[in-house]
DSSP file (Angstrom, degrees, kcal/mol; ACC not computed):
  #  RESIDUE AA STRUCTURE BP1 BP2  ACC     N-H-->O    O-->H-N    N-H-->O    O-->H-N    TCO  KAPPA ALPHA  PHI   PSI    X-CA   Y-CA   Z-CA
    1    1 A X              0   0    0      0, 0.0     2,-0.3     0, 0.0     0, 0.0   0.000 360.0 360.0 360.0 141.7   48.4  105.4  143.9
    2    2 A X        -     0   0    0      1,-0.0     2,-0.3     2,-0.0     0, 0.0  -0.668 360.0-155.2-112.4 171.1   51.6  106.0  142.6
    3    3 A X        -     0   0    0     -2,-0.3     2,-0.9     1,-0.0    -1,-0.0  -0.643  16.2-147.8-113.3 135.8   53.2  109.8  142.2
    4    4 A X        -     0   0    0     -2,-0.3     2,-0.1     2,-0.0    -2,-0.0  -0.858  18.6-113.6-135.1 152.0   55.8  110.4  139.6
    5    5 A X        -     0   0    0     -2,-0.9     3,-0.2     1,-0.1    -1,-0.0  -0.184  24.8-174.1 -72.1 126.3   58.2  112.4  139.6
    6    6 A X  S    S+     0   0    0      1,-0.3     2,-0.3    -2,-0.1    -1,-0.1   0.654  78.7  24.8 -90.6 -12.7   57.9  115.5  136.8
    7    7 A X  S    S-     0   0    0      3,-0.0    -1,-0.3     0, 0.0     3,-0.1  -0.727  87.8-103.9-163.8 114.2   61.3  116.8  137.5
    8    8 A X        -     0   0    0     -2,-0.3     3,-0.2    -3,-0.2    -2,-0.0   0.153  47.8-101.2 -41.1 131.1   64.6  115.6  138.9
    9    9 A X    >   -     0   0    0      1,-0.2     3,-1.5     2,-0.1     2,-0.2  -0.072  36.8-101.1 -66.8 168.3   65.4  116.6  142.3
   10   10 A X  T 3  S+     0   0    0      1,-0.2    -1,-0.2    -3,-0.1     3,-0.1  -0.139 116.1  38.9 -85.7 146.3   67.7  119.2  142.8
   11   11 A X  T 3  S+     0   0    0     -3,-0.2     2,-1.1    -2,-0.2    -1,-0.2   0.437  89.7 122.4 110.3 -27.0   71.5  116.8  143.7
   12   12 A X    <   +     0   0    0     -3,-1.5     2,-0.3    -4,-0.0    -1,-0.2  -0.462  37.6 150.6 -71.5 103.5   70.3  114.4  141.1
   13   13 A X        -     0   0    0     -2,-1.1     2,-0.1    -3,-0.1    -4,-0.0  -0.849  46.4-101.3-116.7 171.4   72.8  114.1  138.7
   14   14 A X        -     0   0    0     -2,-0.3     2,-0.9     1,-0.1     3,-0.0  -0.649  30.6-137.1 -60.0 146.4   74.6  111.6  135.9
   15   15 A X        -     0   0    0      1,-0.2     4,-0.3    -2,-0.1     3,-0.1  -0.884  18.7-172.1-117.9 119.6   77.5  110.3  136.9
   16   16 A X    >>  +     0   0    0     -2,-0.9     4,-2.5     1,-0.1     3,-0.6   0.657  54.9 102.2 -63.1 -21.6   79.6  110.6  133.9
   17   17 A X  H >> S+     0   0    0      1,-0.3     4,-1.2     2,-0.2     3,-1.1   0.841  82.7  44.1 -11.4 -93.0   82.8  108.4  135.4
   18   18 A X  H 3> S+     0   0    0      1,-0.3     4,-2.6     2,-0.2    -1,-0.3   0.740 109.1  56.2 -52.9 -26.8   82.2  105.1  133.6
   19   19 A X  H <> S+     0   0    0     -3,-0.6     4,-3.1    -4,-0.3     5,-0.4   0.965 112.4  39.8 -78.4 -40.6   81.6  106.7  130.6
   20   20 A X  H <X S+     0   0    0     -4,-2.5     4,-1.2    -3,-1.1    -2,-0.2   0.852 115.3  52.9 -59.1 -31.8   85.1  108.6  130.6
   21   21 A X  H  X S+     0   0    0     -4,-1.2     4,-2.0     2,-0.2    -2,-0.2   0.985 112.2  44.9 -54.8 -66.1   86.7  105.4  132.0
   22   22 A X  H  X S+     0   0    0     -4,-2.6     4,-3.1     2,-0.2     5,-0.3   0.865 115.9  49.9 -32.6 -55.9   85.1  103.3  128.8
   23   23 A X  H  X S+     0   0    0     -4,-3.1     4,-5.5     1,-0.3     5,-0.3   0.963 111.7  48.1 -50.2 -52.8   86.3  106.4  126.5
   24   24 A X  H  X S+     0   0    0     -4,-1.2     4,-3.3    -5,-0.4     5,-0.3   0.966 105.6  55.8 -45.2 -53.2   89.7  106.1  128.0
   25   25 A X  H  X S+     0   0    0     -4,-2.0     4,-1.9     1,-0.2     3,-0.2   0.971 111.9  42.4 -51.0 -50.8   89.9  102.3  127.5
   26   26 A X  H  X S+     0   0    0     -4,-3.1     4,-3.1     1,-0.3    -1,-0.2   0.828 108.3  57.9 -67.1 -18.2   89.2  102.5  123.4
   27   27 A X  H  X S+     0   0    0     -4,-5.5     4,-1.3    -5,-0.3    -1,-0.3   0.951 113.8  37.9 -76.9 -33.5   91.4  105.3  123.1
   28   28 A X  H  X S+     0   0    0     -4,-3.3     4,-1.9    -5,-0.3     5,-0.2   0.887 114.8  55.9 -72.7 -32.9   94.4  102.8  124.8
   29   29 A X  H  X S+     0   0    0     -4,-1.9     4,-2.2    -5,-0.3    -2,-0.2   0.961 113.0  39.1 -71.4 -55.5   93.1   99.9  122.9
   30   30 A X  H  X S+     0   0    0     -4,-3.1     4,-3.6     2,-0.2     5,-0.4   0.907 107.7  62.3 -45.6 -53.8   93.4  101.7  119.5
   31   31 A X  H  X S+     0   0    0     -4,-1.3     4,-2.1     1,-0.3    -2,-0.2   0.889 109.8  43.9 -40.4 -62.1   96.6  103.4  120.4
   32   32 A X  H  X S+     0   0    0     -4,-1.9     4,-0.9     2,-0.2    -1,-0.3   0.864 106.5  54.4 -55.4 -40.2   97.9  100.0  120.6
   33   33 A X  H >X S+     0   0    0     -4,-2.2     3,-3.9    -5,-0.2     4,-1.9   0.981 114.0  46.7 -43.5 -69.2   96.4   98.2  117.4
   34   34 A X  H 3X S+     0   0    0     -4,-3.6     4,-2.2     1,-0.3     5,-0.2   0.836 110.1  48.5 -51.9 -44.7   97.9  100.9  115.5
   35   35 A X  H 3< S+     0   0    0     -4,-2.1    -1,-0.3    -5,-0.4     4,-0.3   0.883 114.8  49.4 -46.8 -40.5  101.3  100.7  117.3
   36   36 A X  H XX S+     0   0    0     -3,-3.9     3,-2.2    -4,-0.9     4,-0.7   0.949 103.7  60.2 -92.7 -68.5  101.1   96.6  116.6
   37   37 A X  H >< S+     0   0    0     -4,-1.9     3,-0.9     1,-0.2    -1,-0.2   0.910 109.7  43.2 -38.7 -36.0  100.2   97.1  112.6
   38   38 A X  G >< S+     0   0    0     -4,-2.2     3,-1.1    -5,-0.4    -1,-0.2   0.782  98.3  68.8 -86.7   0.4  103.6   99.0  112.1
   39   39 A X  G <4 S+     0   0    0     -3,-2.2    -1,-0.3    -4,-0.3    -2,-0.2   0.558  90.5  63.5 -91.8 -15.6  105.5   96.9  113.9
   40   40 A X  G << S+     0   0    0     -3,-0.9    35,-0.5    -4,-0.7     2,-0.3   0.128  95.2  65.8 -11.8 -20.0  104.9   94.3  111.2
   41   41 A X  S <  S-     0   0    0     -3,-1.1     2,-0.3    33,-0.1    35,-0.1  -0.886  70.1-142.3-148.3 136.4  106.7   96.2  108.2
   42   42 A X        -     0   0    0     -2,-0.3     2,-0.7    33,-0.2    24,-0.1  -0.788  42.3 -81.1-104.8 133.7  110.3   97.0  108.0
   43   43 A X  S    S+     0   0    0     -2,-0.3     2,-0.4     2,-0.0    69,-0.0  -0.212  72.2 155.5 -55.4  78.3  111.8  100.1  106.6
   44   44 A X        -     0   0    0     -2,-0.7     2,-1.4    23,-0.1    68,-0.1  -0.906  47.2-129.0-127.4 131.4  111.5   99.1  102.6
   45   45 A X        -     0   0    0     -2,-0.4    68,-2.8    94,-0.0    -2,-0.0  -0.688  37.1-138.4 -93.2  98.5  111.4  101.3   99.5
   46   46 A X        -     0   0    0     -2,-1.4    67,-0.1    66,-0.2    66,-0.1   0.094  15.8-104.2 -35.6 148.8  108.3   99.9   97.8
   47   47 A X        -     0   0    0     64,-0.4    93,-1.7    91,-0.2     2,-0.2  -0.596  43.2-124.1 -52.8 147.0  108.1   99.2   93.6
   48   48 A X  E     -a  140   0A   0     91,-0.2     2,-0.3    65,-0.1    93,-0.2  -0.562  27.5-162.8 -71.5 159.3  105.7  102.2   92.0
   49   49 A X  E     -a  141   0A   0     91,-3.7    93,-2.9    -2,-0.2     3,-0.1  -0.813  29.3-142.3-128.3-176.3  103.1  100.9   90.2
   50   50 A X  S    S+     0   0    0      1,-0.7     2,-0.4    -2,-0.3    -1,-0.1   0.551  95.7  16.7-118.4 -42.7  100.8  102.8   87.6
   51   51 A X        +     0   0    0     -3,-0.1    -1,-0.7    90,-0.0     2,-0.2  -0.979  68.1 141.9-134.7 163.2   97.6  100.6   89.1
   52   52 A X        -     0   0    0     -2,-0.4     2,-0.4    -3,-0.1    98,-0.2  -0.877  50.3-108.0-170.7 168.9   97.0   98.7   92.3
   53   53 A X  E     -B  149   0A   0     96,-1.1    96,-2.0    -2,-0.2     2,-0.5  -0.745  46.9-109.4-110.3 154.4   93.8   98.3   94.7
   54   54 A X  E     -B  148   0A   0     -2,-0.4     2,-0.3    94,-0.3    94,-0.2  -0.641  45.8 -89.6 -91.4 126.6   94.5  100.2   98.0
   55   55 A X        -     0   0    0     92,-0.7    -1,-0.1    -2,-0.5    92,-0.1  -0.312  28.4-169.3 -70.3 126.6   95.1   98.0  101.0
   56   56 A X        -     0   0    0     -2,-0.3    -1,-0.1    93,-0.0     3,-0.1   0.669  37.0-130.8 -87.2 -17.8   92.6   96.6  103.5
   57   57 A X        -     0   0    0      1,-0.1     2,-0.5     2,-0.0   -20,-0.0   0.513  29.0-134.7  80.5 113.6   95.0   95.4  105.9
   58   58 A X    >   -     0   0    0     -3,-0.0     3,-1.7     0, 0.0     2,-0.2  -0.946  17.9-109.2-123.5 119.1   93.4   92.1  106.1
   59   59 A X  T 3  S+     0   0    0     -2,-0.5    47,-0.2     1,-0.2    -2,-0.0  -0.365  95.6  16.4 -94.4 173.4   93.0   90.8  109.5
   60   60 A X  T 3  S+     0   0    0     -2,-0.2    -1,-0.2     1,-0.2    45,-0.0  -0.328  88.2 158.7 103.2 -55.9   95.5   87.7  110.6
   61   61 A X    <   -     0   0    0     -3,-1.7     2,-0.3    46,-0.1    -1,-0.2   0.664  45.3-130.2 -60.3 177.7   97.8   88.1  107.8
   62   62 A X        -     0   0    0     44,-0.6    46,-0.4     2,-0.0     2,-0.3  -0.750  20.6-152.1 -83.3 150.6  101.1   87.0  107.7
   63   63 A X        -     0   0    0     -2,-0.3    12,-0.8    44,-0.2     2,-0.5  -0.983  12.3-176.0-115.7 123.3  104.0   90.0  106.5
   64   64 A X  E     -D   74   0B   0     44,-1.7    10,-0.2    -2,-0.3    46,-0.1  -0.881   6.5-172.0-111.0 103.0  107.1   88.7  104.8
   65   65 A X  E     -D   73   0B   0      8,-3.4     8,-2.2    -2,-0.5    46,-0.2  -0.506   9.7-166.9 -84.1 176.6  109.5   91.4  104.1
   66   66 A X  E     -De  72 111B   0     44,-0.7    46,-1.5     6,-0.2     6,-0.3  -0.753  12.8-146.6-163.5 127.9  112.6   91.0  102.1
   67   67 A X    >   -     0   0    0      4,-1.2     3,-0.8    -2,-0.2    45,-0.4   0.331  34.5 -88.7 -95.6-160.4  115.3   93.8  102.2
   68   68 A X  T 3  S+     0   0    0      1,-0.2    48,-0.2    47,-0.1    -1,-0.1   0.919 126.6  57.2 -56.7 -31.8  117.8   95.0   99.2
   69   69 A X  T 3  S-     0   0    0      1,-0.2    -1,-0.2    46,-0.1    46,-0.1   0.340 123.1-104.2 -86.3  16.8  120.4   92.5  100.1
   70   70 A X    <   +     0   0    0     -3,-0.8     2,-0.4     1,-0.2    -1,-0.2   0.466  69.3 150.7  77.7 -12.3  117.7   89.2   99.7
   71   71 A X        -     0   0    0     -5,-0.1    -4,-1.2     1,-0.0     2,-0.4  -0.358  38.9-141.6 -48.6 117.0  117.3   88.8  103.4
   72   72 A X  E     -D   66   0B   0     -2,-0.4     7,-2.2    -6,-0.3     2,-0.3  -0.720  19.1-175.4 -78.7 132.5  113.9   87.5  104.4
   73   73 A X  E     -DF  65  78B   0     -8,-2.2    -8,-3.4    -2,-0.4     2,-0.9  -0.977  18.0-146.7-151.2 128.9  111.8   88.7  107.7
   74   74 A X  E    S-D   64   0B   0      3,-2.2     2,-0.4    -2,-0.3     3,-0.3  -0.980  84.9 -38.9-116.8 116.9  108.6   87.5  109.1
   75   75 A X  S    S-     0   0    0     -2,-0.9   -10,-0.4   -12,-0.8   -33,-0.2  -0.622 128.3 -31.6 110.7-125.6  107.1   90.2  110.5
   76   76 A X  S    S+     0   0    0     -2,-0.4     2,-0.3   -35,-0.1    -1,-0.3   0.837 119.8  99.2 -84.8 -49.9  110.4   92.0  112.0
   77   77 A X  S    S-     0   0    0     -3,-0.3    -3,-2.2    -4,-0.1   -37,-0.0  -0.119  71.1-132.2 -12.7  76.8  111.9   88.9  112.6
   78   78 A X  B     +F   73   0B   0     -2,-0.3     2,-0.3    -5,-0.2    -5,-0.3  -0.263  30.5 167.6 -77.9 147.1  114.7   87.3  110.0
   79   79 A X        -     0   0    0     -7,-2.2    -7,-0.2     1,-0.1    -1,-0.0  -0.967  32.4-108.3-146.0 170.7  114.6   83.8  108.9
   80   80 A X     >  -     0   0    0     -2,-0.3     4,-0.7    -9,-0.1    -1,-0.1   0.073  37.2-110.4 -82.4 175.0  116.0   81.4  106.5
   81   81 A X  H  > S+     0   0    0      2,-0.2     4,-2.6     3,-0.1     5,-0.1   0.801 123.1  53.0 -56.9 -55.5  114.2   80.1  103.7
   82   82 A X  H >> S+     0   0    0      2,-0.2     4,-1.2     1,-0.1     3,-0.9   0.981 110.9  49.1 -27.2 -84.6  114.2   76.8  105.6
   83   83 A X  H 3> S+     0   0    0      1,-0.3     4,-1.3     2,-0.2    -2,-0.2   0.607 110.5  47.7 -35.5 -41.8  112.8   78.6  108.5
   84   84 A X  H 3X S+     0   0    0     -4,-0.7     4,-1.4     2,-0.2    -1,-0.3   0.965 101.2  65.7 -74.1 -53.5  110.2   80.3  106.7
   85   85 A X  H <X S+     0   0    0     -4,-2.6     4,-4.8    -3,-0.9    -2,-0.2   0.876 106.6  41.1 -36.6 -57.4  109.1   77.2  104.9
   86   86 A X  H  X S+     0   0    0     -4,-1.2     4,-4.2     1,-0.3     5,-0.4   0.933 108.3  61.1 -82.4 -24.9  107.9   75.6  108.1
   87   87 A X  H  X S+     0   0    0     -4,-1.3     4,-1.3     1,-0.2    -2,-0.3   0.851 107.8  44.7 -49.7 -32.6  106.5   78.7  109.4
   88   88 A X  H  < S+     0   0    0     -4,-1.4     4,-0.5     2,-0.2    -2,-0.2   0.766 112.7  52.1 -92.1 -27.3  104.2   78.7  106.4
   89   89 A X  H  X S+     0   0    0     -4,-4.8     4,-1.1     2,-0.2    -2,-0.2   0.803 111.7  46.3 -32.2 -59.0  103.4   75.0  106.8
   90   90 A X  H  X S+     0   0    0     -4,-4.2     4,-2.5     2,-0.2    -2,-0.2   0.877 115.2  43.7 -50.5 -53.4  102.6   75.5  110.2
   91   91 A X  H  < S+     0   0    0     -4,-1.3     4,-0.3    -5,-0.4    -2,-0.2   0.541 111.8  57.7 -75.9 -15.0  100.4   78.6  109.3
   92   92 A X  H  4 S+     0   0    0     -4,-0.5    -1,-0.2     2,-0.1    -2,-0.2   0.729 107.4  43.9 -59.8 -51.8   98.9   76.5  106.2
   93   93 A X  H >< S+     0   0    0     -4,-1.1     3,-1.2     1,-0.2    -2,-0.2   0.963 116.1  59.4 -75.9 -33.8   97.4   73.4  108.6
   94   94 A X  T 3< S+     0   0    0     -4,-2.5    -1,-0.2     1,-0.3    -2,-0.1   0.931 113.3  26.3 -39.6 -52.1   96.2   76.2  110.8
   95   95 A X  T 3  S+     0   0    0     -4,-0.3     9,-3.3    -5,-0.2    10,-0.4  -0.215  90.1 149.0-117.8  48.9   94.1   78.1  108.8
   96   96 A X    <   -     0   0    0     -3,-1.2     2,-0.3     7,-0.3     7,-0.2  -0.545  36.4-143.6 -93.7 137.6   93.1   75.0  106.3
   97   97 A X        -     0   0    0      5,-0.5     4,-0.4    -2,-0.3     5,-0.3  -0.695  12.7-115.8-107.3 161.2   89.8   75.4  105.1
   98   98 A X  S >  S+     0   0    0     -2,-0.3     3,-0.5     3,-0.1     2,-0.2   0.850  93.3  73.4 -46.9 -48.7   87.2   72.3  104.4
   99   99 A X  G >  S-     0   0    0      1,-0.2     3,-1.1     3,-0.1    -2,-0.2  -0.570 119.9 -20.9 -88.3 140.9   86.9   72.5  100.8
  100  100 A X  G 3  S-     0   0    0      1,-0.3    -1,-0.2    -2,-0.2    -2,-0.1   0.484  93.4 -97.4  32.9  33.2   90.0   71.2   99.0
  101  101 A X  G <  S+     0   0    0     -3,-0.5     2,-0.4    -4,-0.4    -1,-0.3   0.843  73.8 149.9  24.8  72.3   92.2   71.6  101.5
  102  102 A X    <   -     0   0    0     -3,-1.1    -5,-0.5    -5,-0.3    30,-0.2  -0.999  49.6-114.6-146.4 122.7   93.6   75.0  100.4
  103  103 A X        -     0   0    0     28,-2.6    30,-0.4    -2,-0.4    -7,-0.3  -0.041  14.4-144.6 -66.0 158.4   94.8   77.1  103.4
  104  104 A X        +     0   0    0     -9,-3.3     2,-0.9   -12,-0.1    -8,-0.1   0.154  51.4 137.7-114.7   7.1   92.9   80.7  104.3
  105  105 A X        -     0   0    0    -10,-0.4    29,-0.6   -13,-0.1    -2,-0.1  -0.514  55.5-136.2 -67.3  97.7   95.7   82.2  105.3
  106  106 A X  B     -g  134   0C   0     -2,-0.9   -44,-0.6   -47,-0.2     2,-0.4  -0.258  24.5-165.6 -14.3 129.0   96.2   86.0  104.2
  107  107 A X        -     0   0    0     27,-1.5     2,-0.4   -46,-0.1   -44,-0.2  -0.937   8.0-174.9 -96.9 124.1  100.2   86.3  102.9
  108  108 A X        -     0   0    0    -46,-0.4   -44,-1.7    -2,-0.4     2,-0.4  -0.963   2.0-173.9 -85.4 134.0  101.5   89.9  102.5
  109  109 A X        -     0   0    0     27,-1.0     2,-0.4    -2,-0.4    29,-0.2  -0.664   3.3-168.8-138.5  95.5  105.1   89.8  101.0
  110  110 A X        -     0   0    0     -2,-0.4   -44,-0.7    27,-0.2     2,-0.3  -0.731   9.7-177.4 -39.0  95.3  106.5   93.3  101.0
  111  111 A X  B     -e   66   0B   0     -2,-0.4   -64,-0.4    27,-0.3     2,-0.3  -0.779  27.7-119.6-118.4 153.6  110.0   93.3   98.8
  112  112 A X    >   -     0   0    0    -46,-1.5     3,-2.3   -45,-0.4   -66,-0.2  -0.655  31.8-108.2 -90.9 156.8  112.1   96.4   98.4
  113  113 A X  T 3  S+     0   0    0    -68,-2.8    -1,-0.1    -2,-0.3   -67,-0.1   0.392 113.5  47.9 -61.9   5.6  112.4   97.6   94.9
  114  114 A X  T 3  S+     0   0    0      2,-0.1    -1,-0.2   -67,-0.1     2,-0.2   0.035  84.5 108.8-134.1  11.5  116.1   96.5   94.5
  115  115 A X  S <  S-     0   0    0     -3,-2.3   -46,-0.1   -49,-0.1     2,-0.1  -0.619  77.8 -93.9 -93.1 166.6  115.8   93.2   95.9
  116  116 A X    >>  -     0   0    0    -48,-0.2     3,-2.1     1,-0.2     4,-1.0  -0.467  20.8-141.3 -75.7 144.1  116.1   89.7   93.3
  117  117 A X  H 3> S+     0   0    0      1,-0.2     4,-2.7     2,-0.1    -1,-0.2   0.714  95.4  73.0 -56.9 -14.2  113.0   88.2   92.0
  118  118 A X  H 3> S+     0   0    0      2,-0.2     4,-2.2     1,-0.2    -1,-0.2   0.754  93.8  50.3 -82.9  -1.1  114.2   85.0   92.4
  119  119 A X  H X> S+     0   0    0     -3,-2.1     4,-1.9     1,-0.2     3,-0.6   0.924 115.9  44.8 -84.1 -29.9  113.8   85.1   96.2
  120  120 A X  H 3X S+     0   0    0     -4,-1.0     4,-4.4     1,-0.2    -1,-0.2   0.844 111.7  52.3  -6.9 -64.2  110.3   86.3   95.8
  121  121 A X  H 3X S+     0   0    0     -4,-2.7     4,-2.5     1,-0.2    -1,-0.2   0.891 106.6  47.2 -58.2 -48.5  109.9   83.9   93.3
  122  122 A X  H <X S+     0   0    0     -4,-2.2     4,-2.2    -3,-0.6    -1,-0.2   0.966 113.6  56.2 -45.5 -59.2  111.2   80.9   95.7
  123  123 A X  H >X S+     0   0    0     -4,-1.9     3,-2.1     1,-0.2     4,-0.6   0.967 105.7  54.3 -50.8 -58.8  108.4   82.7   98.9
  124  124 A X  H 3X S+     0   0    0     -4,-4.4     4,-1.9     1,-0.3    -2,-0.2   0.927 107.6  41.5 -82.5 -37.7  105.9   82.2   96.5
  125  125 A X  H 3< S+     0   0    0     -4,-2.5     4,-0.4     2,-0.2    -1,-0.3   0.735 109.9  61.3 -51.7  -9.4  106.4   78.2   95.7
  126  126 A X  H X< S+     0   0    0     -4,-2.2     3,-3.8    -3,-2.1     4,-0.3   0.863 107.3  38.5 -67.5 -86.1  106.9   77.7   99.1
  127  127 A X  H ><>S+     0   0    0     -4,-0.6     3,-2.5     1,-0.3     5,-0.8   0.631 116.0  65.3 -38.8 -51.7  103.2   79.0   99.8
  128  128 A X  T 3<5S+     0   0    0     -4,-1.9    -1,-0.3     1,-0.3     3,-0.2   0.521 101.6  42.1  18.5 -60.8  102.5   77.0   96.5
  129  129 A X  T < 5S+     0   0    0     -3,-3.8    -1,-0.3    -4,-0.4    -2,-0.2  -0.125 113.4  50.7-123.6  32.8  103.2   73.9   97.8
  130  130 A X  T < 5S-     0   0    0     -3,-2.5   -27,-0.3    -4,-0.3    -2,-0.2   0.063 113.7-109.2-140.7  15.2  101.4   74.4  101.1
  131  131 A X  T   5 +     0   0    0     -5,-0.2   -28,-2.6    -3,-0.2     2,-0.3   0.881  69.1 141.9  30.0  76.6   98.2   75.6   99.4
  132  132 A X      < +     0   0    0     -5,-0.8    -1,-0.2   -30,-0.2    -2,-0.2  -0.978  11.1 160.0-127.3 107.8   98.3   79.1  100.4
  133  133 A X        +     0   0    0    -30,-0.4    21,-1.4    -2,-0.3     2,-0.4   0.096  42.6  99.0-144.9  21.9   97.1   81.1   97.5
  134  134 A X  B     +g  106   0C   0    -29,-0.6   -27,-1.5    19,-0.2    19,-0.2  -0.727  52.2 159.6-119.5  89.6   96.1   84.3   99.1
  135  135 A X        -     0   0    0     17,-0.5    17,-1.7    -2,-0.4     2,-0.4  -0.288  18.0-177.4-111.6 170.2   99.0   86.2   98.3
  136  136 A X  B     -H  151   0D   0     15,-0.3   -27,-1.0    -2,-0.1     2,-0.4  -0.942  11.5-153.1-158.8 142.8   99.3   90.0   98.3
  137  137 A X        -     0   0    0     13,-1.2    13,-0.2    -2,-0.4   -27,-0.2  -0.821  10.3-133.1-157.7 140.8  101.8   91.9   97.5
  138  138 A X        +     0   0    0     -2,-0.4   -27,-0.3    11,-0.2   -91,-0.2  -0.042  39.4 135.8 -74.6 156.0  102.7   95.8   98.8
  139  139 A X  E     - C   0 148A   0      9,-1.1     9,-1.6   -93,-0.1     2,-0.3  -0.813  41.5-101.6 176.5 176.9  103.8   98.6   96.4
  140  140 A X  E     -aC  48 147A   0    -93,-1.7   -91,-3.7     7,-0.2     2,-0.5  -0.797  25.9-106.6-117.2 138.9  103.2  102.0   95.7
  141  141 A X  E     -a   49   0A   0      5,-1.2     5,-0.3    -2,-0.3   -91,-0.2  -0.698  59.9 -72.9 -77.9 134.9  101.2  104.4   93.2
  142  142 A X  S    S-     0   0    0    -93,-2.9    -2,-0.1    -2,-0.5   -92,-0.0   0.025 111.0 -29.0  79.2-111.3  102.5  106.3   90.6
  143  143 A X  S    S+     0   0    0    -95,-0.1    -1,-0.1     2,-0.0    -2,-0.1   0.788 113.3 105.1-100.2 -39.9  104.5  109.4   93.1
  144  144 A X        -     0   0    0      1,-0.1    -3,-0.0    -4,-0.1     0, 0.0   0.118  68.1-143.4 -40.7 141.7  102.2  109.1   95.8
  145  145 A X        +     0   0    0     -5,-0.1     2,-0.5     2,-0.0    -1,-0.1   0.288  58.4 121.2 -80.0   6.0  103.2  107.3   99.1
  146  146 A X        -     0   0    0     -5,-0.3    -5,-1.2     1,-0.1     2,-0.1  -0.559  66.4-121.9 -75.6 112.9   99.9  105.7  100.0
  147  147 A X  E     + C   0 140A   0     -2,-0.5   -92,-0.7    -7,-0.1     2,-0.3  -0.420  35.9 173.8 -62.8 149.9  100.6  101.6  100.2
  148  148 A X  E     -BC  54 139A   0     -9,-1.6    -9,-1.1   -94,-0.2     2,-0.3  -0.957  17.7-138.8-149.4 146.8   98.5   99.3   97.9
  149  149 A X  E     -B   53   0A   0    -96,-2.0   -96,-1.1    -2,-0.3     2,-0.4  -0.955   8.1-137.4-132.4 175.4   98.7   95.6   97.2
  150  150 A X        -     0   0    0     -2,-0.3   -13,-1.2   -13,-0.2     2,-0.2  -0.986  28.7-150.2-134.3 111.1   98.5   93.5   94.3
  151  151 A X  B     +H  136   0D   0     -2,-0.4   -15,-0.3   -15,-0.2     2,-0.2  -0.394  21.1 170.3-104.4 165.5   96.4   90.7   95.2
  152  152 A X        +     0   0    0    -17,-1.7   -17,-0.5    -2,-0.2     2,-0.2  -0.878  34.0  46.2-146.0 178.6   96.9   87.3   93.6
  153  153 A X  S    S-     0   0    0     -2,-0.2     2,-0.3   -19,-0.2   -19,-0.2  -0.399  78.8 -44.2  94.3-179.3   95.6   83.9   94.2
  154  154 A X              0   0    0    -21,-1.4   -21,-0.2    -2,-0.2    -2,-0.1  -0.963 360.0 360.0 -94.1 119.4   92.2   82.5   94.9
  155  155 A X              0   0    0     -2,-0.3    -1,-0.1   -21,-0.0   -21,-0.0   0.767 360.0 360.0-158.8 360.0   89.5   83.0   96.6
């Protein structure tokens, strides 16, 4: 017959190790996302707005800033208009969905508040004509500092 045991012998313990190792791991894994999201966004004084939906951070997207002076930057990274163009092409056949060929691709396009609409206006016919039509675009409420986007598009 067999005996079991009613109470752990006295030396038996849990060995807590792996679970501190594990702990350890997410706490570097996060540390790093978070580091990786800011690195995305360039040092830009946003438009206010009066309403906007608070931002989900969508993952994938694309960030296009574009500073006072009309420069354009994917990510950190500046590029031409040109340059951009095929970047969004590229990032259009990628992420092309089944139905009606019309791309799934996230856009963010972060403009500082003193830059022209017209180049804006130019980013968004590029994505336009590459069927990209999930556009977003960063700004701030009212005085508060808290980012928000103003989503546009289809989906």
């Amino acid at each position: 017959m067999l005996k079991i045991k009613s109470k752990p012998e006295e030396g038996e313990r849990i060995n807590m190790t792996p679970m501190i190792d594990v702990v350890f791991q997410l706490l570097i894994f996060f540390m790093l996302c978070t580091d990786l999201a800011t690195k995305e966004s360039l040092e830009l004084t946003l438009p206010r707005v009066t309403e906007a939906v608070p931002d989900e951070g969508e993952a994938g997207r694309q960030t296009i800033n574009i500073d006072k002076a009309g420069k354009v930057y994917v990510g950190k990274y500046p590029v031409t208009l040109d340059e951009l163009e095929k970047v969004i092409k590229i990032e259009a056949s990628i992420h092309q969905s089944r139905r009606e060929n019309v791309s799934e691709k996230p856009i963010l396009i972060r403009a500082d508040s003193d830059s022209q609409f017209g180049v804006i206006q130019e980013i968004m016919q590029l994505c336009v004509k590459h069927k990209v039509y999930k556009l977003s675009f960063a700004a701030k409420i009212g005085v508060t500092e808290s980012t928000t986007s103003l989503k546009g598009g289809t989906n």
